[in-house]
Backbone as a chain_set.jsonl record, in Angstrom:
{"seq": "XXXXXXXXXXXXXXXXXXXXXXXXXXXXXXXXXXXXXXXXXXXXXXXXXXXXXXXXXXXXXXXXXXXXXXXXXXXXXXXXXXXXXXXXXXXXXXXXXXXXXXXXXXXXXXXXXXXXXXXXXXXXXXXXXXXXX", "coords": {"N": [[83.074, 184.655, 128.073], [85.132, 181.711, 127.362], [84.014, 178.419, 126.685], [84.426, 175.788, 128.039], [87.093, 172.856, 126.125], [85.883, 170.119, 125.214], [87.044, 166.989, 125.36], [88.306, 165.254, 122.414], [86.789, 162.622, 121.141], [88.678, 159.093, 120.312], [90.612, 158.788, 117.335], [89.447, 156.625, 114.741], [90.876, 153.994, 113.191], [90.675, 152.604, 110.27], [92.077, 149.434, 108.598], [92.609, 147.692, 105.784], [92.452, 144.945, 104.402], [94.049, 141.629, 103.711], [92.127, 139.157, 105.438], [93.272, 137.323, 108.548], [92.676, 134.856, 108.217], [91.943, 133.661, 106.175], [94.616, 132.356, 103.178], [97.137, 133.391, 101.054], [97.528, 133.043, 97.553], [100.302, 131.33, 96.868], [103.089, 132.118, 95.128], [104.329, 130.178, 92.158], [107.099, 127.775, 92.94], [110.004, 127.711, 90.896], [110.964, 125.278, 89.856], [108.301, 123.582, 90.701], [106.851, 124.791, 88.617], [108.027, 124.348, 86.537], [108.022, 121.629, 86.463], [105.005, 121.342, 86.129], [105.055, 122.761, 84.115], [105.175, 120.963, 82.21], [108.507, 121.323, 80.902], [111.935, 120.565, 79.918], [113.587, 120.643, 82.053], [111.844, 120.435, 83.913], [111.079, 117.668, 83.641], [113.574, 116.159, 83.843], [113.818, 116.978, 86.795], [111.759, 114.862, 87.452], [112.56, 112.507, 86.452], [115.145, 112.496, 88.293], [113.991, 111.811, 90.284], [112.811, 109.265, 90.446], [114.89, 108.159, 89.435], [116.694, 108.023, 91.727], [114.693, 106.376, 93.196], [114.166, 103.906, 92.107], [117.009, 103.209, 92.379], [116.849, 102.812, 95.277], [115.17, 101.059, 95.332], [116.032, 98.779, 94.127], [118.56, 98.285, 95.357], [117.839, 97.3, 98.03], [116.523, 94.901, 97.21], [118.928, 93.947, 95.626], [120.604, 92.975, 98.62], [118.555, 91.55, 99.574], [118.253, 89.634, 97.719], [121.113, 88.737, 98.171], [121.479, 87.693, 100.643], [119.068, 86.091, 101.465], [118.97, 84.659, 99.209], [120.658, 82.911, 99.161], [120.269, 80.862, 101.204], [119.621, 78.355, 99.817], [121.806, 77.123, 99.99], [122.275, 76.453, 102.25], [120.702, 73.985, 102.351], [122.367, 71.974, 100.9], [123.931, 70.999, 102.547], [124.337, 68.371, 104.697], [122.157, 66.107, 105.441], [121.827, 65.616, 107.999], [122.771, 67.505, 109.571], [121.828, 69.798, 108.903], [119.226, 69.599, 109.222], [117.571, 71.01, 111.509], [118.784, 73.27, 111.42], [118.225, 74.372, 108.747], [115.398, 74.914, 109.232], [115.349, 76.655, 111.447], [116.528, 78.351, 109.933], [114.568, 79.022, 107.856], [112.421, 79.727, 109.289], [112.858, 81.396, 111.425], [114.574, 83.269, 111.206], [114.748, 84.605, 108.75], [112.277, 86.196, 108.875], [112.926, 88.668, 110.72], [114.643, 89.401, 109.31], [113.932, 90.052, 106.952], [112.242, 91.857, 107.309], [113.596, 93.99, 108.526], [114.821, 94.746, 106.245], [112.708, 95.456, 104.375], [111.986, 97.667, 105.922], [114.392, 99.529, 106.509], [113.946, 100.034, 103.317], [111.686, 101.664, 102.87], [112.392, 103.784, 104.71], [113.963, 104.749, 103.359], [113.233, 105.333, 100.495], [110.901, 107.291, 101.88], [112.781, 109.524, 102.641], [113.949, 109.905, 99.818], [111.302, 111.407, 98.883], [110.79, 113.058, 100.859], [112.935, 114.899, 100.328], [112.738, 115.509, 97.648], [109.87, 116.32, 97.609], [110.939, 119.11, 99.045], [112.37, 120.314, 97.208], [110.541, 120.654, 95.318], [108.65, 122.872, 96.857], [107.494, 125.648, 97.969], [109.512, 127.627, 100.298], [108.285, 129.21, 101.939], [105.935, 128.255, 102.521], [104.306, 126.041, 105.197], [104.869, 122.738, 105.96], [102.758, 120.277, 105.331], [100.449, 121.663, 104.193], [98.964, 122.733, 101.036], [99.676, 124.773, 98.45], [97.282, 126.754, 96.416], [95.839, 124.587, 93.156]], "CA": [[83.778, 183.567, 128.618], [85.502, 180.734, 126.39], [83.543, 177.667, 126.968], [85.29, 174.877, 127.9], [86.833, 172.026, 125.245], [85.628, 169.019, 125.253], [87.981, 165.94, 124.747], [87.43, 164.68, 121.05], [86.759, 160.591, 120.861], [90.133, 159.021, 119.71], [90.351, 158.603, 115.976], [89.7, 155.216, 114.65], [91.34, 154.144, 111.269], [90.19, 151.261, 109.307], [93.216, 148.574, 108.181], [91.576, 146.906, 104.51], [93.424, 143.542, 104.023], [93.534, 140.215, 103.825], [91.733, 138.934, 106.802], [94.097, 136.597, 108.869], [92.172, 132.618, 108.295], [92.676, 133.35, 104.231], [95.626, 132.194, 102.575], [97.004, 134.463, 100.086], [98.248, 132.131, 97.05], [101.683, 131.206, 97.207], [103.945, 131.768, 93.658], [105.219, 128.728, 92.78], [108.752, 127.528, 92.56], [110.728, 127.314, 89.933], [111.053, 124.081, 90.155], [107.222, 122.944, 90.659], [106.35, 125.199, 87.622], [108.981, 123.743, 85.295], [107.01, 120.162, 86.657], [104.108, 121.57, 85.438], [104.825, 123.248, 82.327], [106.383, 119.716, 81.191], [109.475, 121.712, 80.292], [113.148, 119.719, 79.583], [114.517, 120.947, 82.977], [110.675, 119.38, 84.782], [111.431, 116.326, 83.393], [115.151, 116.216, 84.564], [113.533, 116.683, 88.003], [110.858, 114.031, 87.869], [113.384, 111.193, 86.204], [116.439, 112.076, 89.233], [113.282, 111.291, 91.472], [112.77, 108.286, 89.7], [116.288, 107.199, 89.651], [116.42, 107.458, 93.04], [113.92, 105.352, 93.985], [114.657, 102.832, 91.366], [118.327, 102.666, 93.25], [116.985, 102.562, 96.544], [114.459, 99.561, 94.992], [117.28, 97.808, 93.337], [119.801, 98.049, 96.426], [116.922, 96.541, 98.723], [116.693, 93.937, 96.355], [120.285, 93.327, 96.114], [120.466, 92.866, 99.475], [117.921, 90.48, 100.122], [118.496, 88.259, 97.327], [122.286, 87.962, 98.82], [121.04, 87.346, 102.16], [118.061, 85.406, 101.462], [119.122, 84.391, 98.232], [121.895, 82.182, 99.769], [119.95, 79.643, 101.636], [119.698, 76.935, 99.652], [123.613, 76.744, 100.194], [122.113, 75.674, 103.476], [119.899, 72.468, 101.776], [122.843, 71.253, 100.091], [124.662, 70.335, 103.908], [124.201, 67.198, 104.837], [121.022, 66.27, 106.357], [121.692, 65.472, 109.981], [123.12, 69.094, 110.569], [120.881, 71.08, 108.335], [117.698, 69.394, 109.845], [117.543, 71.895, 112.285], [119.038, 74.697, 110.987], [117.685, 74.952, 107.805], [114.33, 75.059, 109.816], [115.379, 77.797, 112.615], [116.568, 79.97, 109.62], [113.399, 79.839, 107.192], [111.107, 79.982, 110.326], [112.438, 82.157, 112.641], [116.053, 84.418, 111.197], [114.55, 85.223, 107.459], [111.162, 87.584, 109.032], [113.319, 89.701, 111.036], [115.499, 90.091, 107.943], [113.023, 90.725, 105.526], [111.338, 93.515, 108.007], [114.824, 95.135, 108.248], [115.216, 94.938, 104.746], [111.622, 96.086, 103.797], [111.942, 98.764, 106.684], [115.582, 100.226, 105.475], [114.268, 100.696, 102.225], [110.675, 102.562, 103.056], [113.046, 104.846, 105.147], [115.031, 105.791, 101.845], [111.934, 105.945, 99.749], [110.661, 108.551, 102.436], [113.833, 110.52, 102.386], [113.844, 110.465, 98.541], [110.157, 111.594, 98.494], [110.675, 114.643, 101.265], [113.938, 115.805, 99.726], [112.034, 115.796, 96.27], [108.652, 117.71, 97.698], [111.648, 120.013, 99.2], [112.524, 120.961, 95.794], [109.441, 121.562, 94.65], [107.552, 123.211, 97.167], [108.019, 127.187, 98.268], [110.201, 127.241, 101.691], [107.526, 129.835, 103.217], [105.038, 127.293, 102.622], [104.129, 125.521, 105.828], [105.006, 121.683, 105.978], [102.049, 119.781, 105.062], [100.126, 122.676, 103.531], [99.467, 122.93, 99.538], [98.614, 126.155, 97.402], [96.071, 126.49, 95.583], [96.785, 124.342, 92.12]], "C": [[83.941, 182.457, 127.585], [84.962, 179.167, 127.122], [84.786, 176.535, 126.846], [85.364, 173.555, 126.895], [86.691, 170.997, 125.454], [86.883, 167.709, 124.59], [86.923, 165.36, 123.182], [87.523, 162.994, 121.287], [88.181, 160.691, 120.117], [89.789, 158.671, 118.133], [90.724, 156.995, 115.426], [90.166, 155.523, 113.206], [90.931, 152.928, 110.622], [91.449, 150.713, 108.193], [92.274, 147.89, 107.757], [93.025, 146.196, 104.409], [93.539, 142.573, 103.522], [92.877, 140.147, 104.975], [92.882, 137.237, 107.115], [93.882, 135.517, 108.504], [92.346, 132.758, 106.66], [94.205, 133.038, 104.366], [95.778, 132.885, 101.255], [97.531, 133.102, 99.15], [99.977, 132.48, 96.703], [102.253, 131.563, 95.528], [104.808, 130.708, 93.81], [106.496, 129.085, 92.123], [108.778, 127.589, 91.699], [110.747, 125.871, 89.64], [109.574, 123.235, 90.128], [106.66, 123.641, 88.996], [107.188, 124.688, 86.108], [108.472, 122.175, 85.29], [106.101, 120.279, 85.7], [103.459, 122.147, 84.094], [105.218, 121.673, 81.474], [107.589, 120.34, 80.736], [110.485, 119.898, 80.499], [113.493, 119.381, 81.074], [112.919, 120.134, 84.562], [111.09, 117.918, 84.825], [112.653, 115.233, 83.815], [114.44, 115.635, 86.299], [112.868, 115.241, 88.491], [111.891, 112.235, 87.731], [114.764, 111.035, 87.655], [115.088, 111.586, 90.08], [113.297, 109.629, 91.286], [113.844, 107.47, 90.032], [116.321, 106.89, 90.894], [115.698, 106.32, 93.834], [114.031, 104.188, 93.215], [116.186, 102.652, 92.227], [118.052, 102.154, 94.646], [115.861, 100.702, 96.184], [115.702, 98.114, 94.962], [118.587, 97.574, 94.902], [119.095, 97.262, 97.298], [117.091, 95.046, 98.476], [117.724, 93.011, 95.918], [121.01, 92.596, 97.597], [119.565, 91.871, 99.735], [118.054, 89.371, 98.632], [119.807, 87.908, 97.71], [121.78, 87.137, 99.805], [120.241, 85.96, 101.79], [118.024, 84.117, 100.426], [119.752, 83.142, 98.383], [121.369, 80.749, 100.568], [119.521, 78.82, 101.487], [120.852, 76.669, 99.957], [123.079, 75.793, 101.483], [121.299, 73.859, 103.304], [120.911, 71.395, 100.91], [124.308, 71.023, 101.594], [123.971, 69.23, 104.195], [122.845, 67.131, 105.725], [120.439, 66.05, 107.783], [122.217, 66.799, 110.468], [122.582, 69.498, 110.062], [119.608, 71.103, 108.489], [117.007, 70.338, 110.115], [117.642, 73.336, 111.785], [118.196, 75.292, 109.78], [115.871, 75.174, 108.456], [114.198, 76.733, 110.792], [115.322, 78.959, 111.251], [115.125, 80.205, 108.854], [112.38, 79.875, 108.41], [111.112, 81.335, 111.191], [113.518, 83.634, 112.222], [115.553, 85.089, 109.82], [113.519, 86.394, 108.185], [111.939, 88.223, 109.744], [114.169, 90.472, 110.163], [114.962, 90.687, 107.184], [112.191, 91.93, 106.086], [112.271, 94.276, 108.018], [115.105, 95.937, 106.93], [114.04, 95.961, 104.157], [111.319, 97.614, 104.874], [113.035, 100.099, 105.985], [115.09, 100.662, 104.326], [112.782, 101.454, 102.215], [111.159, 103.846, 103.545], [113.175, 105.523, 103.957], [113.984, 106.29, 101.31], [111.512, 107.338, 99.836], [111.804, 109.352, 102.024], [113.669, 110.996, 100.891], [112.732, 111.476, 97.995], [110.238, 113.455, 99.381], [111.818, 115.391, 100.55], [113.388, 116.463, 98.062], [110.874, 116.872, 96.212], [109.754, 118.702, 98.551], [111.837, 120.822, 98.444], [111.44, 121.642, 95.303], [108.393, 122.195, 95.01], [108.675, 124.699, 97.692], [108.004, 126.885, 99.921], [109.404, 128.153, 102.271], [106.19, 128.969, 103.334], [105.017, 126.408, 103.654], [104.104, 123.873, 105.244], [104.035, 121.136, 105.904], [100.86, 120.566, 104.483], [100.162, 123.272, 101.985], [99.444, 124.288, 99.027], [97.986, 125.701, 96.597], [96.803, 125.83, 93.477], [95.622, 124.685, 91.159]], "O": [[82.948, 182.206, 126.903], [85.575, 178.81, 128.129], [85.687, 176.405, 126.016], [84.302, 172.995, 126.624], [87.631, 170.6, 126.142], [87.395, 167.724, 123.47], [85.732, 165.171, 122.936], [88.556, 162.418, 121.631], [88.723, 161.655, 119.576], [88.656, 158.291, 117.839], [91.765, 156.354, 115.574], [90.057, 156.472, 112.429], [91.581, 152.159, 111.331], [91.757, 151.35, 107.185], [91.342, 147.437, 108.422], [94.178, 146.625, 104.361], [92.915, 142.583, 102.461], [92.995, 141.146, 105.685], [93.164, 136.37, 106.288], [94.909, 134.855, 108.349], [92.913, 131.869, 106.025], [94.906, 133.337, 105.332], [94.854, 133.001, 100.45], [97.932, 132.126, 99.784], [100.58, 133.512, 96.409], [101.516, 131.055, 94.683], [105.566, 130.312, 94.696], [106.897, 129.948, 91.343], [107.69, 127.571, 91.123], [110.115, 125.736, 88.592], [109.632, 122.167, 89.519], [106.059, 122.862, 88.256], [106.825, 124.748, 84.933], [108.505, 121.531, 84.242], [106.125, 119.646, 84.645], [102.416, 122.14, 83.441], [105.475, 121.527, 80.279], [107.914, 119.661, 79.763], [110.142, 118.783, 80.893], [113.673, 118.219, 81.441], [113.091, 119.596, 85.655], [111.357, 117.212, 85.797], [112.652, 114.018, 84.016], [114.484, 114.524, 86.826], [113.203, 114.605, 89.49], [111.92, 111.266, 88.491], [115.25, 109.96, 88.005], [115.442, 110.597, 90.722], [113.857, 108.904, 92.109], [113.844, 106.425, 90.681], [116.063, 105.76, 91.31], [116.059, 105.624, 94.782], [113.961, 103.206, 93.955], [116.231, 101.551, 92.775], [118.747, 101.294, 95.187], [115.959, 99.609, 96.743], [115.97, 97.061, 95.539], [119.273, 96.575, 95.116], [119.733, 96.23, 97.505], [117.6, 94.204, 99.216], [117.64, 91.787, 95.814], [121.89, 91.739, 97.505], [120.172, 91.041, 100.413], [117.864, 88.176, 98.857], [119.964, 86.688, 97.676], [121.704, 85.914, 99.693], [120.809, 84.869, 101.843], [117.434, 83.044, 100.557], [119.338, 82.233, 97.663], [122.023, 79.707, 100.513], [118.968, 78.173, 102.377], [120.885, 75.501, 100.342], [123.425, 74.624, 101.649], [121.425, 72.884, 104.045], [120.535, 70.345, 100.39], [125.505, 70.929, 101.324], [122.795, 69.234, 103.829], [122.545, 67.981, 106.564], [119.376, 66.178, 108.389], [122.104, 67.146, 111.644], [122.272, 70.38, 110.863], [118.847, 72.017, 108.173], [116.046, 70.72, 109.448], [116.813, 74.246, 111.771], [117.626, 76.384, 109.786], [115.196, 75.809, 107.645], [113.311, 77.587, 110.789], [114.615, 79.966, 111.205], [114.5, 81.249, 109.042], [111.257, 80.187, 108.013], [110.192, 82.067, 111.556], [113.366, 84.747, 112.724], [115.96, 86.243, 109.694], [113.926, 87.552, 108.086], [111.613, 89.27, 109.186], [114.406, 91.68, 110.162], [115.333, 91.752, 106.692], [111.608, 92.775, 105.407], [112.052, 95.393, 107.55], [115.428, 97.091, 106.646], [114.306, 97.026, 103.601], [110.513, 98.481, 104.538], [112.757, 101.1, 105.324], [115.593, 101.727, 103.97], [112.737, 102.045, 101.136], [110.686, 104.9, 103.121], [112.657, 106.582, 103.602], [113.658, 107.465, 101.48], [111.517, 108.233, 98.992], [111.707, 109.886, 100.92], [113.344, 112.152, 100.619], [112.924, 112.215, 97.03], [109.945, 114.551, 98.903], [111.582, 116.543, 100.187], [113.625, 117.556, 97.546], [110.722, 117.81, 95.429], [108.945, 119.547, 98.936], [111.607, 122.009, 98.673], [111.346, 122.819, 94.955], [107.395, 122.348, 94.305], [109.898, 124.821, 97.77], [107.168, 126.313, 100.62], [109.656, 128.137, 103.475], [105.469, 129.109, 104.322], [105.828, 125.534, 103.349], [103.45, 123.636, 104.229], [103.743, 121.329, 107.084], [100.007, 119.718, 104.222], [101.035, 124.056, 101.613], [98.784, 124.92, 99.852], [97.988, 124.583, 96.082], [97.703, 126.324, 92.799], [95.8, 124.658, 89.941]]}, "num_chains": 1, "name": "protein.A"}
């Protein structure tokens, strides 16, 4: 009589990896490695950053010395109408200006600063997340 077969256990297999909580290191950009070699074409990058934010400085700046710049015009009106006024504006109309002004140009800054780590960071690279340097 042929003895009966027994079911065999299922066959396990063993998957060798990374394990998921590592980070493998990223290859860097083009772009961050041309930073870091100091090449011609790094340097390019780091000075348009530069410019940038030197324009967005300088336009700020333009801007509030028009604005701001302008109100002595107001000290040279006669002094029974500019009593007042010249009071309301340096007391109360210049700080909401100068927060607009100093707001507007932190915006840009930012912008200049993420469009720049855009460039030089690898697009599978998670948003606030470095590789190893």
């Amino acid at each position: 009589m042929a003895e009966p077969q027994q079911p065999q256990p299922p066959r396990r297999e063993v998957v060798t990896g990374v394990p998921r909580g590592t980070r493998r290191p990223h290859a860097h950009t083009p772009a961050r490695s041309e930073i870091s070699e100091q090449t011609t074409l790094g340097a390019t990058y780091v000075r348009a950053l530069m410019r940038s934010q030197l324009r967005a400085g300088l336009g700020a700046l333009a801007v509030l010395v028009c604005l701001v710049g302008t109100l002595p015009l107001l000290f040279l009106l006669p002094s029974v109408a500019s009593g007042p006024l010249v009071w309301i504006a340096l007391g109360v109309l210049v700080y909401p200006l100068l927060w607009f002004i100093a707001r507007t140009y932190v915006i840009r800054a930012e912008r200049n600063e993420a469009d720049f780590t855009g460039l030089v960071t690898d697009p599978a690279e998670a948003p606030g997340q470095r590789g190893p340097d």
